[in-house]
N, C-alpha and C positions, 0 to 999 in steps of 0.2 A: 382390501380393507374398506371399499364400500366409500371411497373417496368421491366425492362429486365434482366435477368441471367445472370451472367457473374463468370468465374471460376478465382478465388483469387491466387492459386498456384502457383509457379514461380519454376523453376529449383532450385535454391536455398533451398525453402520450401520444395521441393521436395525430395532432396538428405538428409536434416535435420532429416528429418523421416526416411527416409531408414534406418542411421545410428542410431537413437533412438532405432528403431525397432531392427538391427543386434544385440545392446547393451544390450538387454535383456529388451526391455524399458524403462530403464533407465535414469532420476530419473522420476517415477511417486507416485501419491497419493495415491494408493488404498490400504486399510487395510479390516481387517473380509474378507479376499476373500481367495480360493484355486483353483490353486498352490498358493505358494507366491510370491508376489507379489516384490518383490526385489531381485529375482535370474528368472522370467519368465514372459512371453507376456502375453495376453488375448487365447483364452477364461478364464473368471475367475468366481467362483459358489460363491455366498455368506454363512460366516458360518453359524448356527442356531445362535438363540438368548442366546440358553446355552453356545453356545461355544466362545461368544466373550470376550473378556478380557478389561479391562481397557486401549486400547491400545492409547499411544498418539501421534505415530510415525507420525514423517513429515520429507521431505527435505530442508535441506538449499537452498536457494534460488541462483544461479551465476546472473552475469550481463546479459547474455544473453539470460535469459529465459523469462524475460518479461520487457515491461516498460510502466510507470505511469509518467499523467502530473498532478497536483493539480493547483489549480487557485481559488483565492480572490480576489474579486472586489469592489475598492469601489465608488460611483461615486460623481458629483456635490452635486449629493440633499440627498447626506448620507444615499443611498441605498445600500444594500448590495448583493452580488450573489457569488455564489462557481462551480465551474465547474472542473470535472473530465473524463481524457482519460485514458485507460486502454485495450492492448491487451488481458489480460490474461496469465496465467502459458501455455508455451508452453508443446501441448500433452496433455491437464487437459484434466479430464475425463468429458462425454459427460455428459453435462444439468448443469456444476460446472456455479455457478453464483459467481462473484469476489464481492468482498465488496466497489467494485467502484458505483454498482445500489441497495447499503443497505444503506439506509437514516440513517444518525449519522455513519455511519463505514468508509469510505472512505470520505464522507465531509460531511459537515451539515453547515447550517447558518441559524444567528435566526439575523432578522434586528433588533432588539432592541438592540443587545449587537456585536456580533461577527460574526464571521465566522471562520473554520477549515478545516484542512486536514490532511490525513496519509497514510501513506506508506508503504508498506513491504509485510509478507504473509497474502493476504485477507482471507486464513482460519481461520489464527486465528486472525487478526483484527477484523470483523465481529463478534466473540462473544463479546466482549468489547466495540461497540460502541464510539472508543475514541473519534470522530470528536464531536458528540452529548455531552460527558464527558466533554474534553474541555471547549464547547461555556457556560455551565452551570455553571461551576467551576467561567469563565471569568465576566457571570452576575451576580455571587454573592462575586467580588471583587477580586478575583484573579490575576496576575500579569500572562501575556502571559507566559513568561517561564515556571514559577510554574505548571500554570494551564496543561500544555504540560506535564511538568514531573509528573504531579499524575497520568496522563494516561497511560504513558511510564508504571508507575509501578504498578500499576495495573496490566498488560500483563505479565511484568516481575516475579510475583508474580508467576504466574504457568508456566511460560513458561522460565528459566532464561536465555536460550540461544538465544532465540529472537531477531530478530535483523529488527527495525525500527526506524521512528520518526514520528512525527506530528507537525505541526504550525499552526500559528492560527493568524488574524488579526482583531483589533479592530473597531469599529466606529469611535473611536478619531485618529486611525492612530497606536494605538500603534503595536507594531510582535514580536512574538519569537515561538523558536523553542526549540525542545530537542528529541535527536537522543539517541540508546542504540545497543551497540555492534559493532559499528563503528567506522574508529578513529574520524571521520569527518563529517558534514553533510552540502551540500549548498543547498541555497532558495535564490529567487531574488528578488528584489523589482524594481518597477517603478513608476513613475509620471510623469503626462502633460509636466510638463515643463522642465524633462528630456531630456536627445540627448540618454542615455543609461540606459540603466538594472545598477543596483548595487546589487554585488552577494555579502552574507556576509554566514560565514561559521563558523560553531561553533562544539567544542571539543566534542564529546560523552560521554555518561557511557560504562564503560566497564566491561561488567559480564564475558565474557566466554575466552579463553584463545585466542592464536595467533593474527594475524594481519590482520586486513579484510578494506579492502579498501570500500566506499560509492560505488555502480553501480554506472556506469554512467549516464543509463539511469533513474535515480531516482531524476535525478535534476529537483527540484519542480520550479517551475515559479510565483511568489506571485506576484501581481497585486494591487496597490495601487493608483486608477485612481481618477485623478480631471482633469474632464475635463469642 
């Protein structure tokens, strides 16, 4: 298609890596690898299959390492669409695919019922499916909130330190959400005949100790269109 190349890097991206790099790598994914992988760089050998362990180490995620836009749509004729942006974990390891392009894990919508979204670390969203969990939950009478926190704990179940949310939007109009490990969580709504967005913001669960602020870039944009 007569695409042109063009190089993405910027001074800034530029000097972010230097400093990841000087930092020991610091934070990255990699596990079953040697050296290890949380005091050293690359090259790294993978274990044998005897020698790996149960391991289920990951990092907590900062504000700056990545951000996510979710989006549900609803329009005049009671059609539904879900639309997801995602840079990815800064540094993730080559060929990591986010749970933004895993059907049911980052969004899902099924036009008979709903539509959904979620947020937080695509590694482990992605085994759970919440987005798909939700819209299911919602077609067989579930209240938005509800339906959001059976998925929350699900996750929650093996992971207690986790820290995400998910929302979801009806065909009849109805939203909700439910956030875990945060003090706080915002989503916004809009309509036609709106001048503005109306952001509403609701209280979390809270499993793990200290005080962790929502990113900022994790503010989801919910879509409630009649037009």
């Amino acid at each position: 298609m007569d695409f042109k190349e063009g190089d993405l890097h910027s001074n800034t991206s530029i000097d972010d890596w230097n400093q990841w790099k000087q930092g020991n790598c610091q934070p990255n994914d990699r596990k079953n690898v040697q050296p290890d992988p949380i005091t050293n760089c690359w090259p790294y050998t993978p274990f044998s299959s005897a020698e790996i362990g149960d391991s289920t180490r990951y990092h907590r995620l900062s504000r700056d390492e990545h951000d996510t836009i979710g989006m549900i749509a609803l329009d005049p004729k009671d059609d539904m669409a879900v639309g997801m942006s995602t840079n990815g974990l800064s540094f993730k390891i080559p060929g990591r695919v986010s749970d933004s392009a895993v059907i049911g894990s980052g969004a899902y919508v099924d036009n008979e019922a709903d539509g959904a979204c979620a947020t937080d670390n695509g590694d482990i969203m992605q085994r759970f499916i919440p987005s798909y969990h939700v819209v299911q939950l919602m077609r067989q009478g579930e209240s938005p909130s509800d339906a959001c926190m059976d998925a929350i704990r699900r996750i929650a179940k093996y992971y207690p330190d986790f820290d995400g949310a998910v929302f979801t939007l009806s065909k009849d109009g109805r939203h909700g959400t439910t956030c875990d490990n945060y003090d706080s969580f915002p989503y916004a709504i809009m309509q036609q005949d709106w001048t503005e967005s109306k952001v509403i913001e609701i209280p979390c669960v809270r499993r793990s100790r200290g005080q962790k602020q929502v990113p900022f870039f994790f503010l989801f944009v919910l879509l409630y269109i009649k037009w």
